[in-house]
N, C-alpha and C positions, 0 to 999 in steps of 0.2 A: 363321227369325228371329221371335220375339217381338216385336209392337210395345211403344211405351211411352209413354203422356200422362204428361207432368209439370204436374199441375192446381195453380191457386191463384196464377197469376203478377200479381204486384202491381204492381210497377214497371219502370223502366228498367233498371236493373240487374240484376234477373232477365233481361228480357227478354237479354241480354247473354248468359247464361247457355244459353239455350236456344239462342241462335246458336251459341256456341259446342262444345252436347255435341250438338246434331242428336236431339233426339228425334222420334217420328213424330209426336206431335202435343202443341199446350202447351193448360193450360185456365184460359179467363176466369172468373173467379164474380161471376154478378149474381143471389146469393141472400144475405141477411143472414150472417155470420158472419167470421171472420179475416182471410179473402179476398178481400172485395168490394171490386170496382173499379165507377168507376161508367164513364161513356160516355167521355166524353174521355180518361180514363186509359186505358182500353182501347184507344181510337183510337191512339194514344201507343203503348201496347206495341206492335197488331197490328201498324204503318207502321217499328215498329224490328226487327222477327223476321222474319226470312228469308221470305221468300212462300210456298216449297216446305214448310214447315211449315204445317198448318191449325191454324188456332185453333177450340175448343169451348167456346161456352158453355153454362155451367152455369146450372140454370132449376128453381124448385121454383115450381110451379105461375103462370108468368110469365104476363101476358098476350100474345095472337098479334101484335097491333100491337108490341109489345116487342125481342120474334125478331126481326119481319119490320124493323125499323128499324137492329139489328143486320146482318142481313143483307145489308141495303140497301148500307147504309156500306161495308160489304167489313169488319166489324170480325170477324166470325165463319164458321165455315165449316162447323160442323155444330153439332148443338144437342145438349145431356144433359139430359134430363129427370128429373130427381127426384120429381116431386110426384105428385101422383093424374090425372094426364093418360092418357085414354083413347085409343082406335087411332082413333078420328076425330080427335084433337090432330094422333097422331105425321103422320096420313096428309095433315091441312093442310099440315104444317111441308113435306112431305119432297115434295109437289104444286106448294104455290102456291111454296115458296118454295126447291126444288131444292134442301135440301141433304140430309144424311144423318143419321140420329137415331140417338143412344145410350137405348136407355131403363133405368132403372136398376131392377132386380126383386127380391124377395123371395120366399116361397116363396106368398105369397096371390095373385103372380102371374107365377107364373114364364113361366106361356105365354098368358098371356091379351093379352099386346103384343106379341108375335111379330110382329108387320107392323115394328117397329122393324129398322133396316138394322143394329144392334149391340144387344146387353145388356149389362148390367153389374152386376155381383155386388159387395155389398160386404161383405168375407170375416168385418167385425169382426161389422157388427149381422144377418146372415144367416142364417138357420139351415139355406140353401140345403145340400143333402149333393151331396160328389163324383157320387155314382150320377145326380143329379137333373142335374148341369153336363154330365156324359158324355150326357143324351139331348138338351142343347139345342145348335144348332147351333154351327159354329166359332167365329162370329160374337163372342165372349166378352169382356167387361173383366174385369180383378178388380182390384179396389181394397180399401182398408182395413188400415192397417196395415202394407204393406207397404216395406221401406225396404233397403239394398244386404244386410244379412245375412242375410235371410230371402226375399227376394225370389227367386232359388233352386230353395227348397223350395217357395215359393207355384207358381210354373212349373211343376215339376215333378207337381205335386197336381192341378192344374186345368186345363192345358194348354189357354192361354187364349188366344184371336188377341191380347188387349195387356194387358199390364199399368198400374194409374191410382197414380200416387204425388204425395203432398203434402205431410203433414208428415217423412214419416221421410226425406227429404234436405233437411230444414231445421236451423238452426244459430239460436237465440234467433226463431223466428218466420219467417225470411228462408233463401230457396235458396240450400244452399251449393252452389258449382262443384265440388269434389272429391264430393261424395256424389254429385249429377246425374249426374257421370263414372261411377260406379262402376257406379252401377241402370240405366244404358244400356248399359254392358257387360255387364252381367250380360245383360239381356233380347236384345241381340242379337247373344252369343254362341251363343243357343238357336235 
């Protein structure tokens, strides 16, 4: 079985959403763009989504007091790192503050954060090749782009421990329930 984060959860009514299709994990965004929730909304979703789902936040070069106040709260339950955060970042996060890091790689580093407990490929802006995903561990995200019709063939290409989707189960900006349905079946029918 393919896991599967459905990233980008805004409101209550997503939250809903994720209760009800069971993904392995949903993702907060406390980086500028579409997505961002700030504290209190977050608090709001995590305390509405099932416990047995972890939530991840997403972080482009956050500050550690930031994380760790997330953390604190019980809002978050592993971190994704986006930004230029080196293995003394990831190896803070995942020490002081117990939980499990996503870091997100390109090919200027594709092994140079390997102390991170997951990576993550993003299939649009990456020029990462198969051959290159075949020698890093199983540990894998792929994101980018992917959404229930192609999601699939992405599995298939990369054979990834999870797949990260956002916009391609959304409907005007907002998660639709039948698409969420479809790219969790899809991911854990593999």
């Amino acid at each position: 079985m393919v896991k599967i984060k459905i990233c980008g959860i805004t409101d209550l009514k997503e939250a809903e959403i994720i209760n009800q299709t069971k993904p392995d994990y949903f993702g907060l965004v406390f980086a500028s763009g579409s997505h961002l929730v700030d504290i209190d909304t977050a608090s709001q979703i995590r305390q509405a989504v099932d416990d047995d789902i972890p939530a991840v936040g997403v972080f482009v070069n956050a500050e550690f007091a930031f994380i760790k106040r997330l953390v604190d709260a019980k809002i978050i339950q592993v971190a994704q790192l986006h930004g230029s955060e080196n293995a003394e970042d990831i190896k803070r996060i995942q020490t002081d503050l117990n939980i499990p890091v996503i870091d997100v790689i390109n090919e200027d580093k594709l092994h140079r954060n390997s102390e991170a407990d997951y990576l993550m490929v993003d299939a649009r802006t990456s020029m990462v090749t198969k051959n290159q995903l075949n020698d890093v561990d199983s540990n894998l995200f792929v994101a980018g782009g992917i959404n229930p019709n192609n999601a699939q063939k992405i599995i298939d290409e990369t054979n990834p421990f999870a797949i990260d989707v956002s916009r391609g189960v959304e409907v005007d900006g907002k998660k639709n329930i039948e698409l969420v349905k479809a790219i969790v079946a899809v991911a854990h029918n593999n």
